[in-house]
C-alpha positions in Angstrom: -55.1 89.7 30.5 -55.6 87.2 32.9 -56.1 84.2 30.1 -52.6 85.6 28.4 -50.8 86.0 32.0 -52.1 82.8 33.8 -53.7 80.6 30.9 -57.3 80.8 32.8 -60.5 81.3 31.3 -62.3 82.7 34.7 -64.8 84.6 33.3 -66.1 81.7 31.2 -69.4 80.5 31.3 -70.5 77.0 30.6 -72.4 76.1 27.2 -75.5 75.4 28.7 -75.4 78.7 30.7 -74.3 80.9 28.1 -77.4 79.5 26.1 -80.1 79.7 28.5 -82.3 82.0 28.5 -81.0 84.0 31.1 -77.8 83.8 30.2 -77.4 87.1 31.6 -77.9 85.7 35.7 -74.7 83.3 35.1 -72.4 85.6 33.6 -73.3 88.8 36.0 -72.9 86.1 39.1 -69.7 85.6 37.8 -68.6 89.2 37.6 -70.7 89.8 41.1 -68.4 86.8 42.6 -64.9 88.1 41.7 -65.1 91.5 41.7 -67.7 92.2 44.0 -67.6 93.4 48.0 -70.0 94.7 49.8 -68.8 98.1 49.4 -68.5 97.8 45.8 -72.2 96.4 45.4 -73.8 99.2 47.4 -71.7 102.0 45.7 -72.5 100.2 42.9 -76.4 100.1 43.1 -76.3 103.6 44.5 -74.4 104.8 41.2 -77.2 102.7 38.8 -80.4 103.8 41.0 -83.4 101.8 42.1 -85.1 102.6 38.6 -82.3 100.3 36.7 -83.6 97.0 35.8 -80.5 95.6 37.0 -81.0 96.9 40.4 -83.3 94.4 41.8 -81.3 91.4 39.8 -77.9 92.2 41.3 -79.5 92.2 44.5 -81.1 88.9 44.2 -77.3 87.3 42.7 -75.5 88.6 45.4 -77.5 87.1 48.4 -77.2 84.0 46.8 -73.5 84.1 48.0 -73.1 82.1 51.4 -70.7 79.8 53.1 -71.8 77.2 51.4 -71.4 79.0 48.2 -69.1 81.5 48.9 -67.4 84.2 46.3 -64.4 83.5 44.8 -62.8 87.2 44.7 -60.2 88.2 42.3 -58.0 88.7 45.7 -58.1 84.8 46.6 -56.9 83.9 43.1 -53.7 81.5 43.8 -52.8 81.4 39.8 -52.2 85.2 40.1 -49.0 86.8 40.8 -49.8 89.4 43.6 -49.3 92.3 41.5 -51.2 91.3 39.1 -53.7 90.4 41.5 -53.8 93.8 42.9 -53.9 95.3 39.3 -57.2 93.5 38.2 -59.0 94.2 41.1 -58.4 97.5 40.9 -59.6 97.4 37.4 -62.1 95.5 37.6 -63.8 97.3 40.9 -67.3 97.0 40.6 -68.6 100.7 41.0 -66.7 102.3 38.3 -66.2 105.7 40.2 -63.8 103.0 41.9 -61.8 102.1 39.2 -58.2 103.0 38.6 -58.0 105.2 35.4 -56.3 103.3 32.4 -53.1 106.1 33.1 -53.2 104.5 36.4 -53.3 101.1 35.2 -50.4 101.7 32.7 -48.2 103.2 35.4 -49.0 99.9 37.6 -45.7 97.7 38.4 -47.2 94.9 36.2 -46.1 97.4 33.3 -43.2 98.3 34.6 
């Protein structure tokens, strides 16, 4: 939606990423950048459970955020028109029991 709306291909990862070995650590960073708070990380880990395998990992990614390498949330994106802004975040919430239902998203004012 966002490449059709704005022509940007945010969630892509370079080649040599996407072929690494842990391919995995570059694309969830990116998903852990611009969709993740703090709220939505800890509701987040709390809904997958210390026993997940990516418990420990999306813990790691997400301290590896700083000022000098800070997140680049959905929010802050300047190529977005605000609603449509506020209607990926909200899809795209991190902790899913967070997420707008797809009848919620459909009744948005981006489908309007």
């Amino acid at each position: 939606m966002v490449y059709v709306m704005a022509n940007e291909m945010v969630l892509r990862v370079p080649d040599e990423q996407l072929n690494a070995e842990d391919s995995w650590r570059h694309v969830l960073r990116l998903h852990l950048s611009y969709f993740a708070d703090i709220e939505g990380v800890e509701r987040f880990l709390e809904h997958i459970g210390e026993q997940n395998p990516f418990f420990e990992c999306i813990l790691e990614l997400i301290n590896t955020f700083g000022p000098e390498n800070p997140r680049q949330p959905v929010e802050h994106w300047d190529f977005l028109e605000p609603e449509l802004k506020d209607l990926v975040a909200k899809m795209t919430y991190l902790d899913p029991r967070g997420r707008i239902t797809s009848k919620e998203a459909l009744e948005h004012p981006c489908f309007r």
